[in-house]
Backbone as a ProteinNet text record, in pm:
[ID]
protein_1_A
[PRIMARY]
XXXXXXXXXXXXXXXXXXXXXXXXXXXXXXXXXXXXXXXXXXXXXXXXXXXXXXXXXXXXXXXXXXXXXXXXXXXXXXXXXXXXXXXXXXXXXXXXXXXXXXXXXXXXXXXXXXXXXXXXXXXXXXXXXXXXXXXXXXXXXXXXXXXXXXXXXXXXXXXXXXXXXXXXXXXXXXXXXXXXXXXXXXXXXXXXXXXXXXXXXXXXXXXXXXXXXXXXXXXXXXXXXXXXXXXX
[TERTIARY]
893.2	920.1	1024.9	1120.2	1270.3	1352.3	1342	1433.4	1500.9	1684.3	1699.7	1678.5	1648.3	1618.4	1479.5	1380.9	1260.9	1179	1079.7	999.2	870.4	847.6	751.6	649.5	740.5	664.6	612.8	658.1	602.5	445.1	469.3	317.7	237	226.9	191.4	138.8	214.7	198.3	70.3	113.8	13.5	-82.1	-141.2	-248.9	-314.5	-225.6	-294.7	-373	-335.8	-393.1	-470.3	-533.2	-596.2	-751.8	-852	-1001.1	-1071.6	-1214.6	-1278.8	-1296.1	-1285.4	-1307.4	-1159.5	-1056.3	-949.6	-923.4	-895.9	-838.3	-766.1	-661.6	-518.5	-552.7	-447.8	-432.7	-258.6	-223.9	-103.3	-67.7	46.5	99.3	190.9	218	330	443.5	513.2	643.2	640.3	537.7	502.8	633.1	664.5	771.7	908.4	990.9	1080.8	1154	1138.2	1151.3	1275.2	1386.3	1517.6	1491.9	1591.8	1570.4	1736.6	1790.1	1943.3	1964.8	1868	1852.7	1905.6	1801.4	1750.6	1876.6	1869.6	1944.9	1963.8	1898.7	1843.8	1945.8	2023.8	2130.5	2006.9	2017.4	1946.4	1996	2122.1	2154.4	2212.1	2143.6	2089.5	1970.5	1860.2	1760.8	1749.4	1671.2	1642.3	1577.7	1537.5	1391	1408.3	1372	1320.9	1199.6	1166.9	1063.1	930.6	922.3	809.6	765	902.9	842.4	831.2	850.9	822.2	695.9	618.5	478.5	422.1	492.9	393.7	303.8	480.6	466	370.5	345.1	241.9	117.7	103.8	-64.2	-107.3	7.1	-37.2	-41	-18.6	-46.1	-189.8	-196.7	-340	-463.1	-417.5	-533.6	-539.9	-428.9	-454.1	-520.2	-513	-566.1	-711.6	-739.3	-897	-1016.3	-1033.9	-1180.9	-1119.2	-974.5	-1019.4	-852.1	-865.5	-786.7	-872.1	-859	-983.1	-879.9	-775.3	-751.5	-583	-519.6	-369.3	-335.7	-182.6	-138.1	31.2	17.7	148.3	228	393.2	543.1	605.3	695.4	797.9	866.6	897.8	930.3	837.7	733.1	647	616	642.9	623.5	761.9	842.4	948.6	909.5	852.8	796.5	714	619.6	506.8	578.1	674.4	749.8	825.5	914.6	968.6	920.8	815.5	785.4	569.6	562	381.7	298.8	322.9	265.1	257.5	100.2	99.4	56.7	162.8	169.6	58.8	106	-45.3	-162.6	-162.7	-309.9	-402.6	-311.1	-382.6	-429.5	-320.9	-330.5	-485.8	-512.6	-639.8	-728.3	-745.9	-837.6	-933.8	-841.8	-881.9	-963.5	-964.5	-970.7	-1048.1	-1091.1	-1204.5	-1143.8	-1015.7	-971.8	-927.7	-1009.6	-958.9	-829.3	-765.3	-622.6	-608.4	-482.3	-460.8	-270.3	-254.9	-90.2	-72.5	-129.3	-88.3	-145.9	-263.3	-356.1	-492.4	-502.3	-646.4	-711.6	-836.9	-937.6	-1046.6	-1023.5	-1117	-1219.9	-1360.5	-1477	-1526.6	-1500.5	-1505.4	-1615.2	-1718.5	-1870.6	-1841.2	-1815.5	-1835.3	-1928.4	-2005.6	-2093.2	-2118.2	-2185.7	-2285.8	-2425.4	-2462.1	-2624.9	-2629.8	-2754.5	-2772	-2650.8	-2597.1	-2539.2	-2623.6	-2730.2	-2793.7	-2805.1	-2844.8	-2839.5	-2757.2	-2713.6	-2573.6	-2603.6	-2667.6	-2723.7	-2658	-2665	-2653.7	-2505.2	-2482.7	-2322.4	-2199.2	-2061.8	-1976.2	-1910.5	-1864.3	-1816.4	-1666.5	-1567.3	-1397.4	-1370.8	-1275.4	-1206.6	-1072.2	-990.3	-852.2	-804.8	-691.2	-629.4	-480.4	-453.3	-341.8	-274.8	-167.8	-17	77	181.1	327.3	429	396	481.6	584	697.1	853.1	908.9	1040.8	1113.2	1279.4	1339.9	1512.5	1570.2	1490.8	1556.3	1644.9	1713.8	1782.6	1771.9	1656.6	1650	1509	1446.7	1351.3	1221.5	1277.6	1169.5	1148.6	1256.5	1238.4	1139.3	1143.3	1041.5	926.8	948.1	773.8	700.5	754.7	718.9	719.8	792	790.4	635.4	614.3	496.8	350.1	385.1	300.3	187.3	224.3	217.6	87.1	92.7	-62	-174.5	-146.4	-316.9	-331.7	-249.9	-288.1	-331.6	-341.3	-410.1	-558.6	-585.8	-699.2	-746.7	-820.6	-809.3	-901.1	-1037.4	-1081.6	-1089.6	-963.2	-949.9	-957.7	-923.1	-954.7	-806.4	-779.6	-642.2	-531.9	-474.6	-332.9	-225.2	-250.6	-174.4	-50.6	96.3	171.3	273	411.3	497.5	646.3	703.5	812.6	960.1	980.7	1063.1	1108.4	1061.5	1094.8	1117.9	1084.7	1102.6	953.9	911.3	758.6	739.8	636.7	613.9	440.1	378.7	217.2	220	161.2	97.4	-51.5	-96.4	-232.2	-263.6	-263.1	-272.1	-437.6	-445.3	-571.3	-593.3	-751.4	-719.1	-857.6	-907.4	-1022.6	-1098	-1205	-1279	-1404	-1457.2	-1565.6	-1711.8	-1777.1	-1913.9	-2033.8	-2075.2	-2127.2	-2258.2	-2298.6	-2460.2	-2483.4	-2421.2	-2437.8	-2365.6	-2314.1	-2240.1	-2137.1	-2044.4	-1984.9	-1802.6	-1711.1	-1607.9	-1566.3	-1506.5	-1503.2	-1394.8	-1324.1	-1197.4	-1183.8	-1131.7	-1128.6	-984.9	-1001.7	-819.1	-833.8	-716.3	-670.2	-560.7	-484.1	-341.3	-298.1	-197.9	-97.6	32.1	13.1	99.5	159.9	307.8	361.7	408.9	434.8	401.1	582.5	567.1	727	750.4	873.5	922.1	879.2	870	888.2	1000.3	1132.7	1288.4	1343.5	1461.1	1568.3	1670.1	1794.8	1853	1987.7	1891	1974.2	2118.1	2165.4	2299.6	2333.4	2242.3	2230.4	2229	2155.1	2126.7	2267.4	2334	2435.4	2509.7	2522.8	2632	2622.5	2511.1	2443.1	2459.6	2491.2	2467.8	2359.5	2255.2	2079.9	2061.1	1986.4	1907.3	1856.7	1885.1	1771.5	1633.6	1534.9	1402.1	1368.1	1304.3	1270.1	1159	1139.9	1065.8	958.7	806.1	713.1	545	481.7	324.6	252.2	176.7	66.6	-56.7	-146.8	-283.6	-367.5	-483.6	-598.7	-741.7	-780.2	-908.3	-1030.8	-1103.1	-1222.8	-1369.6	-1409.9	-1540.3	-1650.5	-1701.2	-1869.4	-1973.2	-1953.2	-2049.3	-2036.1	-1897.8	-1886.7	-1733.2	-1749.3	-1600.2	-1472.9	-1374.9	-1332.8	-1172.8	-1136.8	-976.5	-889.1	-824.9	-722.7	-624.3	-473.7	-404.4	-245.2	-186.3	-119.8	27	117.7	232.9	294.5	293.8	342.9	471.3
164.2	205.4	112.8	178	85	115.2	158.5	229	336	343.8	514.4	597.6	538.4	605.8	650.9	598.9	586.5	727.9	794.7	880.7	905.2	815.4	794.4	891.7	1002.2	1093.9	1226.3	1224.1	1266.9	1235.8	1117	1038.3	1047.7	1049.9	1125	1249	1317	1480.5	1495.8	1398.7	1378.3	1340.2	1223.4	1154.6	1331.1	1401.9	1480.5	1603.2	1609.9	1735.1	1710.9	1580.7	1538.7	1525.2	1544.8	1601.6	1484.5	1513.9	1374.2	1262.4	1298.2	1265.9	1199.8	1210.2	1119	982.2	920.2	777.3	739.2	622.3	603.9	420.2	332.2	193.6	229.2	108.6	49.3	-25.1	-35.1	-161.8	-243.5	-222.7	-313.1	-248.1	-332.7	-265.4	-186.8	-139.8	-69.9	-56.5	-184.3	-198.1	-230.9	-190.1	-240.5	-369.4	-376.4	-559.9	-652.9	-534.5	-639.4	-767	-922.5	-1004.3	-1061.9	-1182.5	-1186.5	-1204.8	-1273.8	-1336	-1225.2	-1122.8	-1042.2	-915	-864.7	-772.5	-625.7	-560	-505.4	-571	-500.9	-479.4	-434.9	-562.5	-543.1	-463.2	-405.8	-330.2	-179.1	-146.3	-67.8	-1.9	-34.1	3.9	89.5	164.5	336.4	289.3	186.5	149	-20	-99.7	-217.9	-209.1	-388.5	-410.7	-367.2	-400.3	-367.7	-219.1	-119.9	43.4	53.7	-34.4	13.7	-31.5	-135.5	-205.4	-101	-3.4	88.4	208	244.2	321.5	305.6	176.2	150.2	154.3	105.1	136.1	287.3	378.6	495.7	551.3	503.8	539.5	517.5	393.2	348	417.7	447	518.4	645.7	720.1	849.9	868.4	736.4	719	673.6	673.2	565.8	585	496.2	524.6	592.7	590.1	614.6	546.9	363	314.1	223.2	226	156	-32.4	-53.1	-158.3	-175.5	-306.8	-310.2	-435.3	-400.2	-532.2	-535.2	-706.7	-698.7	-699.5	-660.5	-652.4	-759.3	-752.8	-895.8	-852.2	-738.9	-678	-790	-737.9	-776.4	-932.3	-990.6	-1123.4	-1220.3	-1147.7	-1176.1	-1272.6	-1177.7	-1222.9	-1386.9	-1303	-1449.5	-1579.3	-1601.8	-1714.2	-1769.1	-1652	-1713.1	-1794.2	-1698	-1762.5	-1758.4	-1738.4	-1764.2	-1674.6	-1537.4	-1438.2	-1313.2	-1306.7	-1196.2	-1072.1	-975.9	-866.5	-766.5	-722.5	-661.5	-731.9	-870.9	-907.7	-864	-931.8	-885.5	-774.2	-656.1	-504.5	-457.6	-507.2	-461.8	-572.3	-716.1	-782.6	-708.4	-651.5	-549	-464.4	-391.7	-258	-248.9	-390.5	-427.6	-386.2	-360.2	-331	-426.2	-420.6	-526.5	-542.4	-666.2	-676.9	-873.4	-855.8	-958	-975.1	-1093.3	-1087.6	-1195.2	-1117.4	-1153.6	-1061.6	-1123.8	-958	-937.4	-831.6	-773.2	-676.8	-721.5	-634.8	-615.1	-417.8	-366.5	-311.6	-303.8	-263.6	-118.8	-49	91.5	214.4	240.6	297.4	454.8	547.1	655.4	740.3	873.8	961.9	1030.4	1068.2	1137.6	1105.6	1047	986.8	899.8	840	732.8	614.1	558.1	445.4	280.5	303.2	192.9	242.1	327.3	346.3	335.9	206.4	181.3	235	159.3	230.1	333.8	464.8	567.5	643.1	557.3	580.1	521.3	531.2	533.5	421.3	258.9	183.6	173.9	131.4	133.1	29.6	-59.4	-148.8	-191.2	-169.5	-126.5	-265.8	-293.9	-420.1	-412.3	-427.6	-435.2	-521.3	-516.2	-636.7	-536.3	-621	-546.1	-548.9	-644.5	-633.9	-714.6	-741.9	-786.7	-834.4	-804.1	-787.9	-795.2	-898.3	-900.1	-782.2	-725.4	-624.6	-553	-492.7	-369	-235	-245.3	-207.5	-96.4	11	89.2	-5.3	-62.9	-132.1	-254	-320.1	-454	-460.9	-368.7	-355.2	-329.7	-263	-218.2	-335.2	-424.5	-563.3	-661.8	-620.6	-764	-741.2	-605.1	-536.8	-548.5	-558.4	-510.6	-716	-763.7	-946	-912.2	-868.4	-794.3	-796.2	-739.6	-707.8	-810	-969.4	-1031	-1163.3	-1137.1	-1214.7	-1202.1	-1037.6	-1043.6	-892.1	-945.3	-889.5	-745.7	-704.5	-625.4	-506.2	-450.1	-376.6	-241.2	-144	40.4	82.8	26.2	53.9	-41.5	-94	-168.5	-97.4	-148.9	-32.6	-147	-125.3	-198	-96.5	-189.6	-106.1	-168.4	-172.6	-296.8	-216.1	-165.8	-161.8	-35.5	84.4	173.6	297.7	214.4	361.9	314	454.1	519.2	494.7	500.4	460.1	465.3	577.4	557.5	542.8	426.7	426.9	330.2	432.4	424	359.2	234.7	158.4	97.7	4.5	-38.2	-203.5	-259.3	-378.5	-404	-512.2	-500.6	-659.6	-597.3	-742	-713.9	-859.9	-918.1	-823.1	-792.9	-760.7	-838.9	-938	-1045.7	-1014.7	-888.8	-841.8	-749.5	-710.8	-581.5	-682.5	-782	-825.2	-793.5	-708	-643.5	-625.2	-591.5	-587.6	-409.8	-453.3	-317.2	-278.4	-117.9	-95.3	-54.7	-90.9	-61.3	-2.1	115.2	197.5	164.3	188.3	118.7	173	166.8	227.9	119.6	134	50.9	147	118.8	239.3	142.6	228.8	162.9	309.1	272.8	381.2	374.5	532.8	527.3	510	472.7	454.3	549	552	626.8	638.6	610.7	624.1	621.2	703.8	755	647.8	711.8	562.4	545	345.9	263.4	229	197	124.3	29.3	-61.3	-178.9	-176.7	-25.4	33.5	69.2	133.6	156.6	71.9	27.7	-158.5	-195	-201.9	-285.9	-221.3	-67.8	38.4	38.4	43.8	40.9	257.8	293.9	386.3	408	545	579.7	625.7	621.3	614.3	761.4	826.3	952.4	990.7	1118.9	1158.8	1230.5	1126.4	1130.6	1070.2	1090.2	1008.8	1011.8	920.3	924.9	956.7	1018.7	1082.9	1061.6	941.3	922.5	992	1017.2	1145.2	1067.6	996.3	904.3	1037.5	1013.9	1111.1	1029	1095.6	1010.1	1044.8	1108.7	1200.6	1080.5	1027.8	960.6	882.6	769.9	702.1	767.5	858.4	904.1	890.4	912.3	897	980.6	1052.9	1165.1	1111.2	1065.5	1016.2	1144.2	1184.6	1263.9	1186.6	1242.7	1225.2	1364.8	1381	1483.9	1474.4
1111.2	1247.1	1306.2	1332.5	1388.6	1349.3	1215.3	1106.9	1138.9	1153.7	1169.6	1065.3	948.7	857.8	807.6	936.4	920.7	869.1	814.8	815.7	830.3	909.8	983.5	1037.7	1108.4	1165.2	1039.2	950.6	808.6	826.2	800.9	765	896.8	1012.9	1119.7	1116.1	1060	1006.3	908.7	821.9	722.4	761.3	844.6	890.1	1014.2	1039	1093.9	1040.3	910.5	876.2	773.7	749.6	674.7	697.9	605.1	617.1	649.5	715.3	710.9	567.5	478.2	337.2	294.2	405.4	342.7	378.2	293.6	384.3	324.8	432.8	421.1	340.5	247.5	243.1	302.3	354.1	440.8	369.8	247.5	201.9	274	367.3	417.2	475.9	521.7	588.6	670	742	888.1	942.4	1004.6	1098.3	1005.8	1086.7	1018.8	1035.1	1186.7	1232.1	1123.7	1143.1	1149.7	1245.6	1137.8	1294.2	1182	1259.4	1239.7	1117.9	1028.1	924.4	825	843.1	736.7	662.1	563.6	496.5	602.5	681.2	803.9	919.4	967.5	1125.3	1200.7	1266.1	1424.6	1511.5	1534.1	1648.2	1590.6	1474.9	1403.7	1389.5	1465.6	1496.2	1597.1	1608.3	1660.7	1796.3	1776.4	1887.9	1894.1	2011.2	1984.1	1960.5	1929.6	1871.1	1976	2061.9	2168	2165.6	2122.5	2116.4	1971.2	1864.9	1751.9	1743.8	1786.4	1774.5	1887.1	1969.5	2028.5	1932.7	1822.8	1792.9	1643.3	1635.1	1505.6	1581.3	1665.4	1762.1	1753.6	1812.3	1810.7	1650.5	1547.9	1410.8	1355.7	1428.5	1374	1474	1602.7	1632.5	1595.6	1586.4	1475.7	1373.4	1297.8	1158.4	1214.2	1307.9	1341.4	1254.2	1169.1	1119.5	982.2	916.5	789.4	718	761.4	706.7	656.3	511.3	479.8	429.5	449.9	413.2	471.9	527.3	540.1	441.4	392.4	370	446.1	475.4	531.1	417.4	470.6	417	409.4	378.2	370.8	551.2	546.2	728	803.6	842.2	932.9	917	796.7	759.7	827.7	837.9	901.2	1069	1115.7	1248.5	1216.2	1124.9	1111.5	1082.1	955.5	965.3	1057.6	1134.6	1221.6	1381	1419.1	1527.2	1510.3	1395.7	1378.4	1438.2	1464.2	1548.3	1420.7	1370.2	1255	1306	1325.6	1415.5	1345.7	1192.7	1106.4	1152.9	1144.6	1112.2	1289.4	1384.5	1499.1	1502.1	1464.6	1490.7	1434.3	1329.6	1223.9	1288.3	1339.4	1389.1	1495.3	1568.5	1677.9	1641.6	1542.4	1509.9	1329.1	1368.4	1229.7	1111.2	1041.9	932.2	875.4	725.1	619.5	612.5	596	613.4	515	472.6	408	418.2	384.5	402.7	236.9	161.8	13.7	-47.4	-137.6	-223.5	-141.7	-137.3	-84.6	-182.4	-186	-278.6	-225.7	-246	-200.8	-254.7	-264.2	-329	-256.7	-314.3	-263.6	-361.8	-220.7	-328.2	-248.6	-376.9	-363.9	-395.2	-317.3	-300.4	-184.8	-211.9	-109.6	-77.4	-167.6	-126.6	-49.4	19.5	122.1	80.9	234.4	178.7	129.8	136.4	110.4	-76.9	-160.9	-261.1	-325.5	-336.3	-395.2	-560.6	-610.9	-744.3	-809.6	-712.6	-764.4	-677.5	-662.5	-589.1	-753.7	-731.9	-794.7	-736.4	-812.2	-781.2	-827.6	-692.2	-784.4	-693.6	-768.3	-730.4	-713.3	-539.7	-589.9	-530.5	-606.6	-569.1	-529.1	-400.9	-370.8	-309.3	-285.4	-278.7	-236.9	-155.1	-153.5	-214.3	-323.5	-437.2	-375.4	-465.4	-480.1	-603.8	-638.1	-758	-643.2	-758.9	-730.2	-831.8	-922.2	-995.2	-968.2	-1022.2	-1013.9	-1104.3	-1187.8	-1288.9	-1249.1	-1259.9	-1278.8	-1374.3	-1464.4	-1563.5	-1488	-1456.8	-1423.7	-1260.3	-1232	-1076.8	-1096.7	-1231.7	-1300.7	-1319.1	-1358.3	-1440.6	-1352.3	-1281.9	-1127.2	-1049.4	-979.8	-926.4	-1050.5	-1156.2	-1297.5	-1310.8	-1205	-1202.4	-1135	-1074.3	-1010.8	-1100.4	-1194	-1326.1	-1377.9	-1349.2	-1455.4	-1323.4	-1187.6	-1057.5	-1039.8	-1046.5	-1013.7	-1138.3	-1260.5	-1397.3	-1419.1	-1315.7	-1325.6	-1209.5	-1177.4	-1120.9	-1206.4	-1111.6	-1130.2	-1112.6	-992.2	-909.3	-899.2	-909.1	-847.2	-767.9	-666.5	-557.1	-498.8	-491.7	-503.2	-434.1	-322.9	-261.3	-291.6	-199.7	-146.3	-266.5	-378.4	-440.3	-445.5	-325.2	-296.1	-356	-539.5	-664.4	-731.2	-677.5	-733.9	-899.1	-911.4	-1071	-1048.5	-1151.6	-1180.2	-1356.5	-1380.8	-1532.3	-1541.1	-1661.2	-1700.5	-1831.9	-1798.9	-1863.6	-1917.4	-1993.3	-2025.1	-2106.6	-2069.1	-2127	-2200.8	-2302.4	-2375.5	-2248.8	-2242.6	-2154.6	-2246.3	-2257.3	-2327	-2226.6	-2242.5	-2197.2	-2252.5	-2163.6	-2234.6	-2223	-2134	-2130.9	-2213.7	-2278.4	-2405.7	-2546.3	-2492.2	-2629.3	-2710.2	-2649.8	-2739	-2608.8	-2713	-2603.5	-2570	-2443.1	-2413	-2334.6	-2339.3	-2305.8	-2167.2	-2109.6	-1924.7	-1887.2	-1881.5	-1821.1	-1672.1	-1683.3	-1484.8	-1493	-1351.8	-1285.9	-1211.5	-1264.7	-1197.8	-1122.3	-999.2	-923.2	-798.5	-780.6	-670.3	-620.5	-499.9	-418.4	-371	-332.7	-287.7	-106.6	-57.8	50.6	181.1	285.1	385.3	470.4	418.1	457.1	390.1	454.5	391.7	310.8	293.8	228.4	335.1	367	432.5	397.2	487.5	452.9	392.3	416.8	321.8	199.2	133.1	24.4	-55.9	80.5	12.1	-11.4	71.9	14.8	-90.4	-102.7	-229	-341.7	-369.4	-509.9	-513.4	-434.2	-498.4	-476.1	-595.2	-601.5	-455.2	-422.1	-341.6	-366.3	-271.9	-350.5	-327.2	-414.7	-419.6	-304	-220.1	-137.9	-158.4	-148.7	-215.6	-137	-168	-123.4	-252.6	-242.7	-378.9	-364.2	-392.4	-332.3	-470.4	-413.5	-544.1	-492.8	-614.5	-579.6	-651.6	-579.5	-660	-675.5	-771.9	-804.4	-783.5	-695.2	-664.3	-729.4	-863.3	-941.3	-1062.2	-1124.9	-1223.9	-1260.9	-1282.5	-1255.4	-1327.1	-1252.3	-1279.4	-1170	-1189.5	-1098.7	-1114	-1015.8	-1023	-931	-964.9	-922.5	-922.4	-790.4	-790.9	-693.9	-784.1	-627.2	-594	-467.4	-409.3	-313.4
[MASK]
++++++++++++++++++++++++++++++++++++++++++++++++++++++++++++++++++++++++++++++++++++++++++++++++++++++++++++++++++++++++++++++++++++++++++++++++++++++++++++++++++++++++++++++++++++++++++++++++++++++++++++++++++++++++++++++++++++++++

C-alpha cells in the first residue's frame, strides 16, 4: 500500500468473497513505505504514509478473525530501523494476531470436532519468513528462500515472500522416530508466494523479471494429513 503499482484492492476483493473456513497469513511488505534510503522513490508513491497505514487498518478489519499469523517485510522494517516504531507488530498487538519480524511458527489443528479434542483433530505446522535473496536468477531465489527448512526442521509448510517470482515444490526429508525406532519420510512444501504489484520502475532499471499475477491457496484436511496446495 503506497505503491502505484500496488494491487491491493485485488486482495480486498479476495478477503471479501471468501467463506468462514478461509484464512489469510501476511508475509510482509504490507506497506510499501519508501523512505530516502531505499530502492523505492518516495515522491512516487500514490498515498502518504499516514493514508497507507489507514489503508492497512481497513484490510485487517476486513480480514477480522481469520488472519491467523503476520510477518513483517524488509518495507515495513524500514520504519523499525530507522526511527524504532514496528508498524506490523503494533497493528496485530491490538488485534491479538500472531506476528513476528523474523520466522514465525504456526501450530495449526484442523476439524470439526470439539476444540478441546485435540486428539482427534489434524495437526500442521507452517513456518514462515519473508525471505530474501540478491539473486537474479529463478533458482538462485529458490535456494536463498529454501534456508528456511534447514532453521526450523519439522515443518508441513514453508511459506516464504519478498522475491516476487512464485515457486511451489514438494519436497521431503528422512527424521529419526525415536518412539517407534525406526526412520521416517516427512514431505513438506516449500512455497513462496507471488507479489501483489505490478512491475515497478525500479524493476525496470534494474532488468529484473516481472512477477507473474497470482495467489496461492492451501487446503488442509481435518479428516487426515493431507495438503492441497494451488496457485491461481
Amino acid at each position: 500500500m503506497g505503491s502505484p503499482e500496488s494491487q491491493f484492492r485485488t486482495l480486498i476483493d479476495v478477503i471479501a468473497k471468501a467463506d468462514e473456513n478461509t484464512y489469510f497469513i501476511l508475509l510482509g511488505d504490507i506497506l510499501d513505505n519508501a523512505i530516502k534510503d531505499s530502492i523505492g522513490d518516495i515522491y512516487n508513491q500514490d498515498m502518504n504514509p499516514h493514508e497507507a497505514f489507514e489503508q492497512a487498518i481497513g484490510l485487517f478489519e476486513q480480514a477480522k478473525g481469520q488472519i491467523l499469523g503476520v510477518i513483517e517485510g524488509n518495507h515495513e522494517a524500514r520504519t523499525r530501523k530507522q526511527v524504532g516504531v514496528d508498524i506490523l507488530g503494533l497493528l496485530c498487538e491490538e488485534r491479538h494476531i500472531p506476528y513476528s519480524n523474523d520466522i514465525l511458527v504456526l501450530d495449526i489443528a484442523v476439524g470439526t470436532r470439539a476444540p478441546r479434542d485435540m486428539k482427534r483433530r489434524v495437526q500442521y505446522t507452517l513456518v514462515c519468513g519473508h525471505g530474501y535473496s540478491a539473486s537474479r536468477t529463478v533458482g538462485g531465489k529458490i535456494t536463498a528462500n529454501g534456508r528456511l527448512i534447514d532453521v526450523v526442521v519439522n515443518g508441513d509448510i514453508y511459506l516464504t515472500a519478498h522475491t516476487h517470482q512464485p515457486s511451489i515444490l514438494k519436497l521431503a526429508r528422512f527424521e529419526a522416530d525415536t518412539r517407534n525406532k525406526k526412520i521416517q519420510r516427512r514431505d513438506f512444501y516449500l512455497i513462496t508466494v507471488p507479489s501483489w504489484t505490478g512491475y515497478e520502475n525500479y524493476a525496470a532499471v534494474k532488468f529484473m523479471h516481472p512477477s507473474a499475477e497470482a495467489f496461492v491457496e492451501l487446503e488442509l484436511s481435518g479428516l487426515e494429513k493431507h495438503i492441497e496446495v494451488k496457485m491461481r
